[in-house]
Structure formats: structure tokens, C-alpha cells
N, C-alpha and C positions, 0 to 999 in steps of 0.2 A: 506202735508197730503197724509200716502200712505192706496189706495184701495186693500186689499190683495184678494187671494182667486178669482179673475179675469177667472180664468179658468171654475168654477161652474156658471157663468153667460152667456145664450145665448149669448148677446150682452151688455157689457158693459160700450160702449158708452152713453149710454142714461142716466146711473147714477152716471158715471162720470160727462157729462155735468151739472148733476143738482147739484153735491157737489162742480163743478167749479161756478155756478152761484150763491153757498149759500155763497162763502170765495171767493171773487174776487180777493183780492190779495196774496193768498195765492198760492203756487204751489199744482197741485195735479195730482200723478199717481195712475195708475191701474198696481196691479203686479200679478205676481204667481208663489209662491213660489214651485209650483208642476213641472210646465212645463220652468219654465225660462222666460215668459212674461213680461217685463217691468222691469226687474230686472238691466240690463244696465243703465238705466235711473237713478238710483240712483249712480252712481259713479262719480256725481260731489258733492253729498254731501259726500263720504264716502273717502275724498282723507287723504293721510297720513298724521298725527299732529295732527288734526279733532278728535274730542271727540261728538257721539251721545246719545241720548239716546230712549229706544221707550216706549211711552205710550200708553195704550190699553184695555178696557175691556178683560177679560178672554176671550179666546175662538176667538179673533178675529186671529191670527196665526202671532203672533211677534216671536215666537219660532222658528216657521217654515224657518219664513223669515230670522231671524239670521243663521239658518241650511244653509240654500240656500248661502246666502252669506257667509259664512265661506266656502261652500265646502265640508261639512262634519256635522254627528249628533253630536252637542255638547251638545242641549236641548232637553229632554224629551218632545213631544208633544202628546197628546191627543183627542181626537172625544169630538166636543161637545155633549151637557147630551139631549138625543134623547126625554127625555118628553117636555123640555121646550126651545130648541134648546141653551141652557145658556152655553157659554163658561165654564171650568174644570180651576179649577189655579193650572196648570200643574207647573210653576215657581213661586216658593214660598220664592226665595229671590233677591237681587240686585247681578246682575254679570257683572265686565264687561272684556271684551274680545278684543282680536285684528283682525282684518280682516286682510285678507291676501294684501289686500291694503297698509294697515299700520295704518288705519283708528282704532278708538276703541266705542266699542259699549257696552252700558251699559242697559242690559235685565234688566226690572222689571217685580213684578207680577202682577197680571192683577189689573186694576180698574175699578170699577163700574161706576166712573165721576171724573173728572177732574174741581177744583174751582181757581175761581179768587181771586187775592188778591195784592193788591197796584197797580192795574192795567190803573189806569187813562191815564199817559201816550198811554200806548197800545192801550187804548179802542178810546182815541183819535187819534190815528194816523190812527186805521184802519175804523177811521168812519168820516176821517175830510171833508168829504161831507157832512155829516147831521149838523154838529156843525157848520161850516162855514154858515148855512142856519143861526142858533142862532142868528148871527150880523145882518139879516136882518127884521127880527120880530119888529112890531110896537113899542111894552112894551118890557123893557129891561128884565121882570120878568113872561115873555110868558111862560107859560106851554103847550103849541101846543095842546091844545086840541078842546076848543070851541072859542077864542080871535081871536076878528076881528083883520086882517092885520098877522096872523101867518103865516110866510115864510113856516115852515115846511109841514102845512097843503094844502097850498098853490103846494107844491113839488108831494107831496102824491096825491093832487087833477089829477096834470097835468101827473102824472105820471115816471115825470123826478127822483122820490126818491120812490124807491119800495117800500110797505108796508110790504113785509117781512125784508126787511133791516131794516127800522124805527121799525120795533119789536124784529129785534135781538140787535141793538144797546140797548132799551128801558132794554131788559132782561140782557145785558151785565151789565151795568151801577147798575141795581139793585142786580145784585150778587156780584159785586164786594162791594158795600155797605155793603152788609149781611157781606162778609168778614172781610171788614174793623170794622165793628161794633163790629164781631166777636174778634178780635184780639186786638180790643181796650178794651174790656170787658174784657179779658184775660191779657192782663198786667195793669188793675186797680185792679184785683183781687190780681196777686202778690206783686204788693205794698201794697194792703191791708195786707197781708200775712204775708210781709216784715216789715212794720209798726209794729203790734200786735208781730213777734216776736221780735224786739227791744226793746219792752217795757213792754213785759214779763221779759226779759234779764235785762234788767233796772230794774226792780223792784226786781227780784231777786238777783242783787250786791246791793240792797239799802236795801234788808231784808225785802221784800217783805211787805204787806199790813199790816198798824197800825193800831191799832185798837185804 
């Protein structure tokens, strides 16, 4: 995870540490692409063969930052929109490019949010301290919320499982559902689709409906 734009912050250790305490195992810099700040730090992900890419709401300076690290303007960047500080979607399609590294880097345009989808694995691995509590819950079909003998609650009480943790895992799990739901909704639809037009197709090689 990188923090851009590090230069317009007094001190921005303090919001770094709190975006290291929200993603623990996540890496996370503070850069800037104005002054050269933390920009080193990124050239063990940018090594030659390596294929990246950056995601970002508009306006946060992924443009910028590909400038800085090519060495030159190859992207158009922009001020964000001064009434609602909202990022401009200065790159308005997928580019991708090579670093003088050797590295290649794939600019998109901005997003508003980033969803889940098939992510069970992930969500598990980046939370398998919460789930590992699961095995030790009285009932095998604990909902952690009011059930005597819940591990989780238990965690949350003593403090050893933060309760922002136990609610981003909680929000994780249910958008990745919405996803799943979503995408499953979405290919019942085309079978349906798929179906109806088979048997249009059928019916018109059979001469359609007798009366």
C-alpha cells in the first residue's frame, strides 16, 4: 500500500502508523512524488520481468507517481476539483509502460472502490487469527455474538482480537458474499438466456408453434 503526496503532510508518520495498524500484513510506504521521498523503497517491487499495476481513486497521484518513476512526463496529471477536494480522471484509459528498471507498469483510471470477489481464500489467510478462534467456540454453529462459551467474544472481551479487526474481517466476508451472490445471479441469468434462446432456435427448425 503506497501513501503518495507525503510531502503535503506535517508529519506523516502518525498516518502511516495508523494505515500499518489497520493492514498488519500488508506492506506500507509513504512516498512523494514531488520531492523524491520514499520513492527508493519501492524498487524492490519494481525489479525487471515484474509486471505491476496501480489502483486508486482519482485524484490520489498514481500519474504522478508513474512520472517520478519513469523520470519524465508521460501522464497528464491534474489539481484536484477545489470545491470537493475529489480527485479529476486525468487517465481515462489502461496503459502500460516500462520503467527504466525494466519493470512494467500498468496505469489505470481512477476508481471510486475496489470489490471482492472469490476471495475466501484471501480473506482467510489475512484473518486466520479470527477463524482459528472458530475451532474453539462452545457450538460448532457460534454466531459470536450473544452464545455462551464464544471464543471470539471471549478475544474481543480480553482484548487480545481488536474490535476493529473482528469488523473489518465481519465487512470483508460480507462483500465478498454480495460479490459472490452477485456473479452467481449473473451466470443464472445467462443460462437463462442461453436456454430461451435454444428453444426459440428449436422451435423455429420444428416450424414454430402449432396451433
Amino acid at each position: 500500500m503506497i501513501l503518495t503526496k507525503a510531502d503535503l503532510a506535517p508529519d506523516f508518520n502518525a498516518p502511516l502508523a495508523d494505515v500499518q495498524k489497520a493492514t498488519p500484513d500488508v506492506p506500507v510506504h509513504a512516498v512523494s512524488s514531488h520531492t523524491g521521498v520514499g520513492l527508493d523503497v519501492l524498487s524492490e517491487y519494481l525489479e525487471p520481468g515484474k509486471t505491476v499495476v496501480f489502483l486508486g481513486m482519482s485524484g490520489v497521484g498514481k500519474s504522478s507517481l508513474l512520472n517520478a518513476l519513469m523520470n519524465q512526463e508521460v501522464m497528464t496529471v491534474k489539481a484536484i476539483r477545489e470545491d470537493d477536494s475529489r480527485g479529476r480522471h486525468t487517465t481515462t484509459h489502461r496503459q502500460l509502460l516500462m520503467l527504466p528498471s525494466g519493470a512494467m507498469v500498468i496505469d489505470t483510471p481512477g476508481m471510486r472502490e475496489l470489490g471482492l470477489f472469490g476471495a475466501d481464500d484471501g480473506i482467510s489467510a489475512g484473518f486466520n487469527d479470527v477463524e482459528e478462534l472458530f475451532t474453539q467456540c462452545r457450538f460448532n454453529d457460534c454466531r459470536h455474538k450473544t452464545e455462551p462459551g464464544c471464543a471470539v467474544l471471549a478475544a474481543l472481551a480480553d482484548g487480545s482480537v481488536q474490535h476493529e479487526h473482528w469488523e473489518r474481517y465481519l465487512s470483508q466476508k460480507r462483500e465478498n458474499k454480495f460479490g459472490d451472490d452477485k456473479a452467481g445471479y449473473l451466470t443464472d441469468k445467462r443460462a437463462r438466456h442461453k436456454s430461451l434462446a435454444m428453444r426459440s432456435k428449436n422451435m423455429k427448425k420444428n416450424g414454430g408453434f402449432k396451433k
